[in-house]
N, C-alpha and C positions, 0 to 999 in steps of 0.2 A: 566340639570346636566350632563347628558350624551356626549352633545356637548360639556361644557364648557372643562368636564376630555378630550377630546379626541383632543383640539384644547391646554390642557397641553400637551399632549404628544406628540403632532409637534414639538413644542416651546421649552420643555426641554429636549426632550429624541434624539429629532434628528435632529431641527434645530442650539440650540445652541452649541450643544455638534460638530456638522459639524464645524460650525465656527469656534470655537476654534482650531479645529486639521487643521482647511484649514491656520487660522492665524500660528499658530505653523510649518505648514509645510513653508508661506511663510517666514516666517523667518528663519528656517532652512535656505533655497534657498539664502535667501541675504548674509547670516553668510559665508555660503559656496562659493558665488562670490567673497567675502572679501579675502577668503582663496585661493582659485582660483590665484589671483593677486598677493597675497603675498608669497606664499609656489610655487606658480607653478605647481599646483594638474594638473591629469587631468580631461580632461570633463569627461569621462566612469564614473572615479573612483567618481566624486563628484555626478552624478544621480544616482550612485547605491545607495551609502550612505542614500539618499532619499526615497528612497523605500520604507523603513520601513513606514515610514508616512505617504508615498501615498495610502498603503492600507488602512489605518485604513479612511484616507481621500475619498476613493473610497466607504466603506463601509458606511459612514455618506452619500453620496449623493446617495446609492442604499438605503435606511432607507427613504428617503425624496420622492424619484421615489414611490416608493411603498405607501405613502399614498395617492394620487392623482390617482384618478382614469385612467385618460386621460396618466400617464405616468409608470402605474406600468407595463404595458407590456418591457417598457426600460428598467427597473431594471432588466431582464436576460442579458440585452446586456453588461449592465456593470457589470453582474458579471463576465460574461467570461472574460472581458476584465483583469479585477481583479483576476481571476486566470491564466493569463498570466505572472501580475505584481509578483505575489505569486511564479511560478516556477520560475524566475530569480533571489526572493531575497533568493527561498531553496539553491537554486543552488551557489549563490553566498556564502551562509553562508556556504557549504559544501565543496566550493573550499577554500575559505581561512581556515577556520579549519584542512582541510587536508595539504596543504602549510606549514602553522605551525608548526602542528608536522613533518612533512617529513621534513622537514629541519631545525629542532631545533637540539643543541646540544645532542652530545649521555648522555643520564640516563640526562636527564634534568627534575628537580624539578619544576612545576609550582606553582606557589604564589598562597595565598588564593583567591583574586579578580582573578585570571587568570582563576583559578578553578571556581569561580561562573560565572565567564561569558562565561566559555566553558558550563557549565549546561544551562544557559538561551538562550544560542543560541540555544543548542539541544530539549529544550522547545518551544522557537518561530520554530522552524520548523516542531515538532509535530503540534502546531496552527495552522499552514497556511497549512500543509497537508492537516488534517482535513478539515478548512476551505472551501479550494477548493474543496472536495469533497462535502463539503455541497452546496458548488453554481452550480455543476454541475449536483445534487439530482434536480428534478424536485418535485413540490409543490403537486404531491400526494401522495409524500413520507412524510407525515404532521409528524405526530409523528419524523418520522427518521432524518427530519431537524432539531424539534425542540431539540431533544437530541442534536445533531452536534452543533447548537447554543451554546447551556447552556456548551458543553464539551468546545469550543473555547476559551467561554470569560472566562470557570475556569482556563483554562492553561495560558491566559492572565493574570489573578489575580496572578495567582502562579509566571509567571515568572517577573510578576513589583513587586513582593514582597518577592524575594526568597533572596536578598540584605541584604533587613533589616532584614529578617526573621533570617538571619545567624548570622550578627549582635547580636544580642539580645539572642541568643543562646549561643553563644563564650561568651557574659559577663554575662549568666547566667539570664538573665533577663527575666520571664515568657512571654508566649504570653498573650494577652490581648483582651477583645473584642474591645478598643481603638484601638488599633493597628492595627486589621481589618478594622475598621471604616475608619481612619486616610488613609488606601491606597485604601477604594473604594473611598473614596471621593476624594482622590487625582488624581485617573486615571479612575475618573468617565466618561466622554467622550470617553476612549476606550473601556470601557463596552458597554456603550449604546449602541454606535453605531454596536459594535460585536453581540450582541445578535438580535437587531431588522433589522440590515441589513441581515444579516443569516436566520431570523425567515422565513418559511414558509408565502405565502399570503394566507387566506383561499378560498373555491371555493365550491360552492354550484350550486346543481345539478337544472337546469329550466326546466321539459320535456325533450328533448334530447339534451340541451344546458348547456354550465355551466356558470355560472356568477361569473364572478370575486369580490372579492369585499376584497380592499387594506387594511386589518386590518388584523394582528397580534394576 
């Protein structure tokens, strides 16, 4: 029983929830070729756009490193790598917010949507703050990951759902535990993979040796 739970949790928590975000980011990538060609973008501007994706796609294949024993030692390399990708998308989001207003018109009113998406930008870069502090916490900081974890993926929830959450607020319409349900399971693969890519590996002391062993 023990094995069959724990060969679900490859399969559902980090194998297919990776695929998904890896499919979703290649099609991003094609969408953006398409645009590319027709709009005249440029190259900077269309891999930044990406970004976003590719962490969450970074985070699914540190989730998958980490249960193999033979590769959980690689799962620190891609996290650094991953908080590389993370300071260029804070930074990115903090330059164009700033651009924005500096050169918006004077006493300029922003629209409702303008307003929630300056909120969830300010959220995703709480997230990936954090986040990268969590990848650059080493794994005997057990506890202090696993808080970092759990903090990530709520401000993740909070900022895929602070849309509709406004929504339904402006017409008056209660929250629901539907409603909660309805957005985990819709952005159920960037859960997963935030919480168990983040998770600490546990580490158990042999004599003067410690032994790894890639379970969460």
């Amino acid at each position: 029983m023990k094995k069959v739970l724990k060969y679900l949790d490859f399969t559902f928590l980090r194998l297919l929830p990776t695929v998904y975000i890896a499919l979703t980011f290649c099609f991003g990538l094609l969408s953006g070729l398409v645009e590319l060609n027709d709009v005249e973008l440029s190259l900077p501007y269309f891999l930044i756009t990406n970004l976003y994706v590719l962490v969450f796609l970074l985070l699914g294949m540190v989730s998958i490193l980490k249960w193999f024993d033979k590769t959980v030692k690689f799962a620190k390399y891609a996290q650094y790598f991953l908080c590389f990708i993370v300071v260029i998308e804070v930074c990115n989001n903090l330059i164009y917010n700033y651009t924005f207003y500096r050169f918006a018109p004077y006493q300029y009113q922003p629209t409702f949507f303008e307003t929630i998406s300056w909120l969830r930008d300010e959220l995703d870069c709480i997230a990936l703050l954090v986040l990268a502090v969590c990848c650059l916490l080493k794994d005997k900081f057990y506890k202090t990951k696993w808080i970092f974890a759990i903090s990530v993926t709520w401000l993740f929830f909070v900022e895929h759902s602070i849309l509709s959450l406004f929504n339904l607020l402006n017409c008056g319409v209660p929250i629901t535990f539907r409603f909660l349900l309805e957005n985990l399971t819709g952005n159920f693969p960037i859960f997963a993979v935030s919480i168990l890519g983040l998770a600490p590996v546990k580490q158990e002391k042999v004599g003067d040796d410690a032994h790894i062993i890639p379970q969460e």
